[in-house]
C-alpha positions, 0 to 999 in steps of 0.5 A, a space after each residue: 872690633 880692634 884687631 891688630 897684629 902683633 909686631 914681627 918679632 925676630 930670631 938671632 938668626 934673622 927669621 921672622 914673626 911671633 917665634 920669640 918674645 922680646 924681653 927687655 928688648 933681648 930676643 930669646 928662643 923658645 920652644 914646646 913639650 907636649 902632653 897627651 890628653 887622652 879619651 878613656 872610651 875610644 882609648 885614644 888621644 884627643 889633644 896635646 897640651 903646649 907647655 912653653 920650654 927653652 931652646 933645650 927643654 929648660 922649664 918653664 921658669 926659666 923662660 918666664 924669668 927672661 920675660 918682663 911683665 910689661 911685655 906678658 902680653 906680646 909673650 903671650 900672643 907668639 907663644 900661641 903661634 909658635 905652638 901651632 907651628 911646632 904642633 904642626 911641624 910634628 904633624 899634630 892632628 888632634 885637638 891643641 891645647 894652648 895656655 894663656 896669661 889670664 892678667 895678660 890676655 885683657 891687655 890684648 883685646 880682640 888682638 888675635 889676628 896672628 893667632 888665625 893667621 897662624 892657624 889659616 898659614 899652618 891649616 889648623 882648624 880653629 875649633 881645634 884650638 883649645 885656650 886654658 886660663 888658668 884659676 890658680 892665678 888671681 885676676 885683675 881684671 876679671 870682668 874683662 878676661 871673661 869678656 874676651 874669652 868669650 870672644 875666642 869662642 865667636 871666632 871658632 876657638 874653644 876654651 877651658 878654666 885649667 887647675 879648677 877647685 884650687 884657685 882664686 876664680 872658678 866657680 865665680 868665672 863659671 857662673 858668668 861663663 861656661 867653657 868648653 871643658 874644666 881641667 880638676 887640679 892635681 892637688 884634688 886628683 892626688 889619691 882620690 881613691 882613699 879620700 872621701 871629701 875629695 871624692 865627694 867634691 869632684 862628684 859634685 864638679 861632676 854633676 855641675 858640668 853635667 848640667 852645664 854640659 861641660 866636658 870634665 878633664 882629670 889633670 895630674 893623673 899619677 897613679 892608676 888607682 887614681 885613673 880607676 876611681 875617677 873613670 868609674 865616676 864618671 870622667 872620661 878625659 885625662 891628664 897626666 904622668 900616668 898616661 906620659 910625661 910632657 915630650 921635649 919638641 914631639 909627640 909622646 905615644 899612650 900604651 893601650 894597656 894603660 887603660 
């Protein structure tokens, strides 16, 4: 098993490791927004969602637009470490959800030593360490992307297939392997509740993940019409503005009456 740490990468201000990517051999900063998942049951949050940003909030274009792709894959492995930091330092203690470049992940092989190193200095569980790849990207490899994510469940991570019923992958990637958790794609979620065949589809889903036993996540809740149709059918777990925007480096909270 090859497992190597990924090279020091620095700051301008000469601080160390896995905090900024090298593009093109230019260090640039960066940074997180966080968004609440929440229970619908318990009426709590159960994890925050790192969304990469710039130094100042800037989207998540932005930042990607300074990243060769030749250097995805070292991108890839400081974004997980520097969520768990940021997460940490904003006394996070739920469940963390960290997303992955699903063409990058197969160029780092069993390369996650920083991650749990990251995990083990800021005493994050791993079990609450939550890697979404996203369907909505084409895979190159895929036989091997669904190797090493199920790798990351033997050390101890979960994992969920994000933006499902919309991309390229899903069921495909569900029938060779079973993650954690499914995340339903926005474009499913939008007025569920005046849509029959949306409803239909995201019924199925359901019973699909209930034999599977996997957790189903609603994402891109906007509207508590929405939220209403969704809960009643089942689903437990959100996502979404109607419950809070991404917070810029903090913690957005989640009004009870919401719910």
């Amino acid at each position: 098993m090859d497992i190597q740490l990924m090279p020091s990468i620095h700051t301008r201000t000469g601080s160390s490791i896995d905090e900024f990517a090298l593009a093109g051999g230019v260090d640039f900063d960066f940074s997180f927004a966080f968004q609440p998942i929440v229970n619908a049951l318990t009426r709590e949050v159960v994890s925050f969602e790192a969304l990469v940003r710039g130094p100042s909030g800037e989207s998540s274009a932005e930042v990607f637009a300074k990243v060769p792709r030749e250097n995805l894959y070292r991108f890839d492995q400081a974004c997980r470490v520097k969520a768990i930091r940021v997460a940490r330092r904003l006394n996070l203690h739920t469940r963390l959800n960290i997303n992955l470049f699903p063409n990058a992940i197969h160029l780092t092989g069993m390369n996650i030593r920083a991650t749990l190193q990251a995990s083990f200095q800021e005493g994050f569980p791993v079990e609450d360490l939550i890697f979404e790849v996203s369907e909505a990207e084409r895979l190159i490899h895929y036989s091997r992307v669904v190797e090493i994510f199920k790798s990351y469940e033997d050390f101890g991570f979960q994992t969920a297939i994000d933006d499902f019923g919309t991309g390229y992958s899903g069921l495909r990637m569900l029938a060779e392997y079973q993650p954690n958790y499914i995340k339903l794609d926005r474009n499913i979620i939008a007025d569920i509740h005046q849509n029959h065949v949306k409803q239909t589809i995201v019924k199925g889903i359901g019973e699909i993940c209930k034999q599977l036993c996997i957790e189903l996540i609603a994402e891109g809740v906007e509207k508590f019409e929405e939220y209403e149709w969704l809960h009643e059918a089942g689903i437990n777990i959100f996502q979404g503005y109607y419950f809070a925007r991404p917070a810029f480096e903090a913690l957005a909270e989640v009004r009870l009456t919401l719910f």
